[in-house]
LUMKOLTOR-396395 format. One line per field, with one value per residue (C-alpha): x, y, z; residue in one letter. Coordinates in nm, 4 decimals, padded with zeros to 6 digits. Each point is the difference from the previous one (the first is absolute). Layout:
! LUMKOLTOR-396395
X = c(X, ...)
Y = c(Y, ...)
Z = c(Z, ...)
resn = c(A, ...)
This chain:
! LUMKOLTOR-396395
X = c(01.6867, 00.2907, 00.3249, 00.0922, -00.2771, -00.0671, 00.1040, 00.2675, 00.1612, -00.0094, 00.1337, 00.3334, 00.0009, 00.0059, 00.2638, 00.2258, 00.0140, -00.0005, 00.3145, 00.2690, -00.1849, 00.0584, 00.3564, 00.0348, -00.1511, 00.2799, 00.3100, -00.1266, -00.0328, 00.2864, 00.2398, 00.0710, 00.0339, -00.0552, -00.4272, 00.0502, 00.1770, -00.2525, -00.3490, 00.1022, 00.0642, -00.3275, -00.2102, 00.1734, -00.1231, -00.3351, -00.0918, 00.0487, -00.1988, -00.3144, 00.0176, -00.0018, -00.3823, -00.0643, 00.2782, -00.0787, -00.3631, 00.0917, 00.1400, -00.2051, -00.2576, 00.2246, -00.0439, -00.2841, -00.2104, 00.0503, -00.3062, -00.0821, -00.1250, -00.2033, -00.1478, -00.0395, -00.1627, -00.2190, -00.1825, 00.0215, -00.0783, -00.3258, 00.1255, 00.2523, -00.1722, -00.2352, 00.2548, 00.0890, 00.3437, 00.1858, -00.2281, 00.2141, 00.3405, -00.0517, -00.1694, 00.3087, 00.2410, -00.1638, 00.0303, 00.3881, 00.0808, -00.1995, 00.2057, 00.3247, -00.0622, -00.2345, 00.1635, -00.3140, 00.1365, -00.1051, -00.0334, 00.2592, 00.2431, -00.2507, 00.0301, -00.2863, -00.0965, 00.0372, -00.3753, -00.0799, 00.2188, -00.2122, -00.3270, 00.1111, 00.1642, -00.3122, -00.1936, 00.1911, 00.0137, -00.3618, -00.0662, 00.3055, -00.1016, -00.2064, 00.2297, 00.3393, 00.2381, -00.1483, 00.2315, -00.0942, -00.0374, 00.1926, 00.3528, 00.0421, -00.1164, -00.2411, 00.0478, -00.1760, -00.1685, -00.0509, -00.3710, -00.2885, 00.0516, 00.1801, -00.0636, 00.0399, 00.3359, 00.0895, -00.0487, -00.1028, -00.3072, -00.0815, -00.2415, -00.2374, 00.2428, 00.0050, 00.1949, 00.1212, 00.1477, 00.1960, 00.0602, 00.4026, 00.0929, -00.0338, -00.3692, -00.0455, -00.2035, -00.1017, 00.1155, -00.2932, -00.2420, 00.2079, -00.1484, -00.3768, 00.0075, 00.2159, -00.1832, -00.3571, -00.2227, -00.2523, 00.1203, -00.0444, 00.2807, 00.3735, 00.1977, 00.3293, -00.2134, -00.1692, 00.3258, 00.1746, -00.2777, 00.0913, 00.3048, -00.1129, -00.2604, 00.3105, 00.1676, -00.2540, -00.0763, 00.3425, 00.2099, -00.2642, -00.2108, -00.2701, -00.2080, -00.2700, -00.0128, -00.3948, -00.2635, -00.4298, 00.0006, 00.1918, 00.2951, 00.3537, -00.0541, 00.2793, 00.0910, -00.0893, -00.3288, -00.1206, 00.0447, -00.1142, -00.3176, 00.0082, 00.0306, -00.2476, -00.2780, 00.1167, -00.1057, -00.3590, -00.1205, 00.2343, 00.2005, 00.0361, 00.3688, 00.0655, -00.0657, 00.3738, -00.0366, -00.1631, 00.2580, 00.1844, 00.0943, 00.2905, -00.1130, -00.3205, 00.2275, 00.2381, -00.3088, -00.1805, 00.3130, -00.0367, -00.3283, 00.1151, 00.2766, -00.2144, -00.3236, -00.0671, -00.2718, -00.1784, 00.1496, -00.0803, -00.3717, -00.0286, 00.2610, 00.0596, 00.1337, 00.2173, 00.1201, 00.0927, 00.1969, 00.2170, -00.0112, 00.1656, 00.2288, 00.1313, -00.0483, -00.1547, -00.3570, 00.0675, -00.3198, 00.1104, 00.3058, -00.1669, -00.2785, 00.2560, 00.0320, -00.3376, -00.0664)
Y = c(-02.0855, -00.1917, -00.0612, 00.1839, 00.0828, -00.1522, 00.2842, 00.1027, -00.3334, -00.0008, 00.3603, -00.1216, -00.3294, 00.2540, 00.1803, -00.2193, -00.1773, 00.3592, 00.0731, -00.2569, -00.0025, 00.3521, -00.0408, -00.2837, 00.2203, 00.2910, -00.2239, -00.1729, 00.3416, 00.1766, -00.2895, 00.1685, -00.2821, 00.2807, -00.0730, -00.3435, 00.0915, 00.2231, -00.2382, -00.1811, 00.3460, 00.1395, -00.2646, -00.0105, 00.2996, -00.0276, -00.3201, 00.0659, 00.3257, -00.1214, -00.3466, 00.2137, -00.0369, -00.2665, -00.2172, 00.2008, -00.1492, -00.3213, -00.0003, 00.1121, -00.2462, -00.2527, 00.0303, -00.1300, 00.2868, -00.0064, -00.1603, 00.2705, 00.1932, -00.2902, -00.0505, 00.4448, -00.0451, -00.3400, 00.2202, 00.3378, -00.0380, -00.1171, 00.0173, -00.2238, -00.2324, -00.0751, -00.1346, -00.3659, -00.1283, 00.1310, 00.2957, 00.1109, -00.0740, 00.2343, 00.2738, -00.1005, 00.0508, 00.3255, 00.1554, -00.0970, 00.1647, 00.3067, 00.0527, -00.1027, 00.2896, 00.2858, 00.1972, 00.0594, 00.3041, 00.1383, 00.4456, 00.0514, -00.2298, -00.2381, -00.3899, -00.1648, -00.3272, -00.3760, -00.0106, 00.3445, -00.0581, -00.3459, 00.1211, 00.2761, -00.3002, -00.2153, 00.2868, 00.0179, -00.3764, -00.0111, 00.3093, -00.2270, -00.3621, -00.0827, 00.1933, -00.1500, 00.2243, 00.3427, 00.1841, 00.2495, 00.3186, 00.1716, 00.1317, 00.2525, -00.3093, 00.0714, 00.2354, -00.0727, 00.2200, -00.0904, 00.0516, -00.0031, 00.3198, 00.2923, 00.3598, 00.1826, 00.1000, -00.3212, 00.0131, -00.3235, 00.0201, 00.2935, -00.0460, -00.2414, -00.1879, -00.3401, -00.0422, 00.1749, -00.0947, 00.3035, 00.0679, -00.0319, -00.1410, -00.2960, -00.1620, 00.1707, -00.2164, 00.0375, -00.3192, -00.0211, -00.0646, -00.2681, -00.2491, 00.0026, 00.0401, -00.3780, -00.1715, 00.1287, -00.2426, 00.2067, 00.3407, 00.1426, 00.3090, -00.1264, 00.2815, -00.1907, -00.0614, 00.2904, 00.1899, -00.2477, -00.0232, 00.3953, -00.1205, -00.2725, 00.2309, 00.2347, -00.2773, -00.1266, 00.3616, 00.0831, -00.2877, -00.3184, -00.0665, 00.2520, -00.2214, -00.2313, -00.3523, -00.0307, 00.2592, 00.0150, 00.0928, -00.2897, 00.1610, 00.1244, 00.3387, 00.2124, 00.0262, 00.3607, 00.0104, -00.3381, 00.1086, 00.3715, -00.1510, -00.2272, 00.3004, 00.2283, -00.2872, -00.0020, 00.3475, 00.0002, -00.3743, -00.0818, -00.3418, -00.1893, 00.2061, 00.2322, 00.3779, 00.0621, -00.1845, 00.2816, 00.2274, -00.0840, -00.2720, -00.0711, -00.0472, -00.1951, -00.2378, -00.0820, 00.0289, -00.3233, -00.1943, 00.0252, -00.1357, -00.2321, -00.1600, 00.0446, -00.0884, -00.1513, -00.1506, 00.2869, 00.2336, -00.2775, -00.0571, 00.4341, 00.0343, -00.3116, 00.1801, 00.2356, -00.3166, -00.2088, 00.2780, 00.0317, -00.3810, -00.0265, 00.3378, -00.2399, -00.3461, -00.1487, -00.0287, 00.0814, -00.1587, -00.3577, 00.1057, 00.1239, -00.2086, -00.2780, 00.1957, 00.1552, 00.0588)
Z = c(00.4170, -00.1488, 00.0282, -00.3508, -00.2401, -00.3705, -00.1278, 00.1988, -00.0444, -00.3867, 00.0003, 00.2020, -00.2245, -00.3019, 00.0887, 00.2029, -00.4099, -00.1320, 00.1477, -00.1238, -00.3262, -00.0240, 00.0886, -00.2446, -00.2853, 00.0917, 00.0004, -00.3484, -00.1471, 00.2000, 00.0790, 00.3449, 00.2637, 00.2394, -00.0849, 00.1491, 00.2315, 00.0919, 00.0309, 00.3095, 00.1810, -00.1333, 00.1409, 00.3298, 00.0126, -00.1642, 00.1667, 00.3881, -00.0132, -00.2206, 00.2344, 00.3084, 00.0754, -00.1403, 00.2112, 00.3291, -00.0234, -00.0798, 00.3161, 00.2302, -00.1977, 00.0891, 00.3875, 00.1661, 00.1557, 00.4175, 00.1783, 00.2230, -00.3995, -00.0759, 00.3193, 00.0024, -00.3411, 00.1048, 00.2815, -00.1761, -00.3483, -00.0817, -00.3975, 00.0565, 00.2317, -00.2862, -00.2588, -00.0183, -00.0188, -00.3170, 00.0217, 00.3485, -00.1532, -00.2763, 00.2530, 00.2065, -00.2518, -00.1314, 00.3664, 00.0319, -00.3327, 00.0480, 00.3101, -00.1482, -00.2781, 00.1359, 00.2737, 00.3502, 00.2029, 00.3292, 00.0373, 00.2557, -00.0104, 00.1358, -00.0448, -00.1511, 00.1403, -00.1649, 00.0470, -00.1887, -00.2578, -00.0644, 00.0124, -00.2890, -00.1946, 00.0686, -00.1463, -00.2895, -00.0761, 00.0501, -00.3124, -00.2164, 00.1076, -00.3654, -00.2366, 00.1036, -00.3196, 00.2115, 00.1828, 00.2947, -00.1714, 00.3340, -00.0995, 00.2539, 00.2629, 00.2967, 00.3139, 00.3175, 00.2515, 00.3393, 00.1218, -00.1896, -00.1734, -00.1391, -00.1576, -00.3152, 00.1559, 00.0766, 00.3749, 00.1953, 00.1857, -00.1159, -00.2586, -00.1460, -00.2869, 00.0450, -00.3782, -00.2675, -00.3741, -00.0961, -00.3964, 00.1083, 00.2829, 00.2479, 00.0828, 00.3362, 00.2465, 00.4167, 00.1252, 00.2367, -00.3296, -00.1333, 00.2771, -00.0340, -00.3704, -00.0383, 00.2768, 00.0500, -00.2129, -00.2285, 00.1940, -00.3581, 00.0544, -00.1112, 00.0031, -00.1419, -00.3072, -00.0431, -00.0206, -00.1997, -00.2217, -00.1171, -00.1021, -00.2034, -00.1194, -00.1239, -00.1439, -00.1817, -00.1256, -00.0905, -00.0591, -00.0356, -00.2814, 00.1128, -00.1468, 00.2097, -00.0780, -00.0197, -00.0024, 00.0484, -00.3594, -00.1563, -00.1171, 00.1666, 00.1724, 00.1339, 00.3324, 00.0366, -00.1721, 00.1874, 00.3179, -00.0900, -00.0670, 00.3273, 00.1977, -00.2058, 00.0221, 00.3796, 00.0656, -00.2069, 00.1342, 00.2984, 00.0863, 00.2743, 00.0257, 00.2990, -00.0612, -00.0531, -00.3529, -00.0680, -00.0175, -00.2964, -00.2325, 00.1287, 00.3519, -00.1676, -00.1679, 00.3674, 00.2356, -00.2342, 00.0020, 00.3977, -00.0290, -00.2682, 00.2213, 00.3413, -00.1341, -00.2834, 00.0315, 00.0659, -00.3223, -00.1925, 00.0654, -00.0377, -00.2363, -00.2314, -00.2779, 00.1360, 00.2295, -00.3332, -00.0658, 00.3253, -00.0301, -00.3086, 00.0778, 00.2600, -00.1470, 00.3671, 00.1534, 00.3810, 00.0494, -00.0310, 00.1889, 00.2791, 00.0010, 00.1639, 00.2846, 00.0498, 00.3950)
resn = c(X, X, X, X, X, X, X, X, X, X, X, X, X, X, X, X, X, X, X, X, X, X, X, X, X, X, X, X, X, X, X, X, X, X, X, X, X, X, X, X, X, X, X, X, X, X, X, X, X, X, X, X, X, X, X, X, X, X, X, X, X, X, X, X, X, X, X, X, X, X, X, X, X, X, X, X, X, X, X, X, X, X, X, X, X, X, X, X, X, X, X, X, X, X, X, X, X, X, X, X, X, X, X, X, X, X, X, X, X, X, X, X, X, X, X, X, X, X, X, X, X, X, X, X, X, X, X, X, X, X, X, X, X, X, X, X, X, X, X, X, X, X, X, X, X, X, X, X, X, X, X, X, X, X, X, X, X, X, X, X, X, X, X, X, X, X, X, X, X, X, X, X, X, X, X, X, X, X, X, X, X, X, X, X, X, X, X, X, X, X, X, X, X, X, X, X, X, X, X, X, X, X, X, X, X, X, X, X, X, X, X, X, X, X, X, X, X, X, X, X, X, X, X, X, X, X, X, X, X, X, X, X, X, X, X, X, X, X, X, X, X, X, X, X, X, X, X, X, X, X, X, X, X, X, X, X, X, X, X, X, X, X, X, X, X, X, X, X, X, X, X, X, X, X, X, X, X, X, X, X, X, X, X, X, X, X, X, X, X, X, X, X, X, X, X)
């Protein structure tokens, strides 16, 4: 993440110059001082709300993160354990603006903790850490379940969910699931990723390019058909993916970027294709990331 996107930043430049050039061009052709008048109050206005995020982040940035998260991270994050110097500032800094911007609620009025609130933006940096201009594709946030599972209706404990990635809505998440999947070396079975992976899957079908950036055949394939055919040669030869891959593309696609950012090593001595893909999806090898930390 970053403070204010390329783009974002050349949009405001363009019309913070748009505006008093605009006003210039109406008092030359209507000699109304009134249009000059007018620029400075226009971007008063313009400026504060379009500089809103960006300044907020800046500084939060700014502040140095308290000890007791680097220390929680240190033992409970074998991700960021595994990255050298620079490599934790930016995972760091990606955590601290993830919570400045994305809103993590609790069913009931509950409070979540400092320490599940980290482990949700550890996940998150973790999925963003080699493509720094991505954004978390989570506008409706995260809501948190206590136990290690919910319903169809919604009701804790009384079902078998651990996650879910609703079409609208909040990623929902049982809090007890968040732990192993962080800190478990090789456990295989992240359920942060999995369900954040369906939203990345989304955005990437809707909104990204759709298109993959390297394919078995040599040539760009679309996001849909690649993984239509990952899934289709799933079912007639098998994988070294769980049986739930089997279910659909979509859970195909977030169950290998589980094994992807649990165990790469593995997916890529099956898989080493389809792991080039998910490798340059998210511009990182976990494998030389985790293979600092390897217990």
């Amino acid at each position: 993440m970053q403070i204010i996107s390329k783009i974002d930043s050349t949009f405001i430049g363009f019309y913070s110059l748009l505006i008093p050039v605009v006003g210039v061009l109406v008092f030359v052709m209507s000699g109304q001082a009134l249009a000059l008048l007018l620029i400075p109050l226009l971007l008063a206005i313009y400026l504060p709300s379009v500089l809103r995020k960006p300044l907020r982040r800046r500084r939060v940035a700014a502040a140095p993160i308290p000890a007791s998260w680097r220390d929680f991270l240190t033992a409970r994050s074998r991700y960021y354990r595994g990255l050298g110097d620079e490599g934790k500032k930016r995972f760091e800094l990606d955590i601290v603006l993830f919570l400045s911007d994305n809103p993590i609620a609790a069913i009931g009025g509950r409070e979540v903790s400092w320490q599940t609130r980290l482990l949700i933006a550890a996940g998150v940096a973790s999925m963003l850490h080699g493509r720094p201009g991505w954004e978390p594709p989570l506008p409706d946030g995260i809501t948190v379940y206590p136990g290690s599972s919910f319903d169809g209706n919604y009701q804790v404990e009384k079902g078998n969910i651990a996650g879910q990635a609703p079409e609208r809505g909040p990623l929902l998440i049982a809090e007890e699931n968040l732990h192993p999947g962080i800190a478990e070396a090789g456990a295989g079975r992240n359920v942060l990723i999995h369900e954040l992976a369906h939203f990345f899957d989304r955005e990437q079908r809707r909104g990204g390019s759709g298109i993959l950036p390297r394919s078995r055949r040599g040539r760009n394939d679309s996001w849909s058909d690649f993984w239509t055919s990952e899934w289709r040669r799933h079912l007639e030869h098998g994988s070294i993916l769980p049986d739930y891959a089997a279910l659909n593309e979509a859970e195909f696609f977030a169950v290998a970027c589980e094994i992807f950012f649990e165990q790469p090593w593995r997916l890529h001595d099956a898989h080493p294709e389809l792991y080039q893909v998910l490798q340059n999806l998210f511009q990182q090898d976990p494998r030389q990331i985790l293979g600092n930390n390897l217990d």
